[in-house]
C-alpha positions, -999 to +999 in steps of 0.1 A: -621+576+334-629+544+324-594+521+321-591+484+309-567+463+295-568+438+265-543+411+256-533+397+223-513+371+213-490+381+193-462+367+168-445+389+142-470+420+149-496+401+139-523+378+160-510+343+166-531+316+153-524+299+185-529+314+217-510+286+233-477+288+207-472+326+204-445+343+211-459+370+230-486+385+242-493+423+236-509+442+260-527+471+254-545+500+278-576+516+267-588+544+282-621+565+269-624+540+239-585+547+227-557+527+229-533+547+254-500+525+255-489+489+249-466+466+260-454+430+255-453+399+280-434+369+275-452+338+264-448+309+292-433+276+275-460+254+265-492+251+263-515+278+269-541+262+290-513+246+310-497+276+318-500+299+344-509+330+320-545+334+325-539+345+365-511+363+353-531+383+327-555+392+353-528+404+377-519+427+356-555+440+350-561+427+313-601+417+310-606+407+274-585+386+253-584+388+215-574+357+199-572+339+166-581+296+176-578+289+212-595+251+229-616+253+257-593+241+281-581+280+281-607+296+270-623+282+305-590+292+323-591+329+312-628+326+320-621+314+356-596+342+355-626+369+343-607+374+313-638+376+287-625+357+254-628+370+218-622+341+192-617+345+155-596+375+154-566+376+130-541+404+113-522+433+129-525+437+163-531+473+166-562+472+137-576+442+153-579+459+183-591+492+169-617+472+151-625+455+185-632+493+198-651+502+169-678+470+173-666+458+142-651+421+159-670+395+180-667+358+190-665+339+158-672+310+183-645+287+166-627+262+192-600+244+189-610+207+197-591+174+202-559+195+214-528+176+225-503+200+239-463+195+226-475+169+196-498+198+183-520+175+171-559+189+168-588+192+144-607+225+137-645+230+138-637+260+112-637+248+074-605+262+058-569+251+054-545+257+085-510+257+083-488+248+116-453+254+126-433+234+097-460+230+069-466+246+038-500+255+031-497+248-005-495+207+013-534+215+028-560+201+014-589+225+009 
């Protein structure tokens, strides 16, 4: 039986924008191309790719990561951590990683770029509008 373990960070059931910021992560087991249980781990304070999570992800088995935008600076960690990253993800968790197991999601290859962890201050290399913790979209210019 093959068994493996994906994480997804997570906020409100949904995948966070931010690995880095979420609230959670949600880990899920797959087993013969199903999803056989989930649970949730605590998001460290922080930033992501100053944290600790990517060798605590890979303790607990997890090999691939689902995310929405994450910099390099973690996607390298989790990669140092053999934690293959998937970029460009975004809804509910548990369709996003269905659609994962289907073939229907791969790296969108967006990064996060000029990241400065606490001040949240960072550019995109994706062309759409982004809101952040105490904006408004509606303030974005497209």
């Amino acid at each position: 039986m093959n068994t493996y373990k994906i994480a997804v960070p997570t906020r409100d059931e949904h995948i966070d924008d931010h690995f880095g910021h979420c609230d959670h992560y949600t880990i899920y087991t797959i087993s013969e191309n199903q999803i056989v249980s989930k649970q949730t781990l605590p998001s460290p304070q922080g930033c992501g790719c100053k944290s600790g999570i990517a060798t605590e992800l890979a303790a607990m088995g997890v090999t691939t990561m689902l995310a929405g935008n994450m910099g390099d600076g973690a996607k390298n960690k989790l990669g140092a951590s053999n934690i293959m990253v998937i970029r460009g993800c975004s809804g509910a968790t548990d369709t996003v990683v269905n659609d994962y197991l289907n073939g229907k999601i791969t790296d969108s290859g967006d990064a996060c770029n000029h990241h400065e962890c606490g001040q949240h201050e960072h550019s995109h290399t994706h062309n759409h509008p982004h809101a952040h913790k105490n904006e408004n979209l509606s303030d974005l210019k497209y």
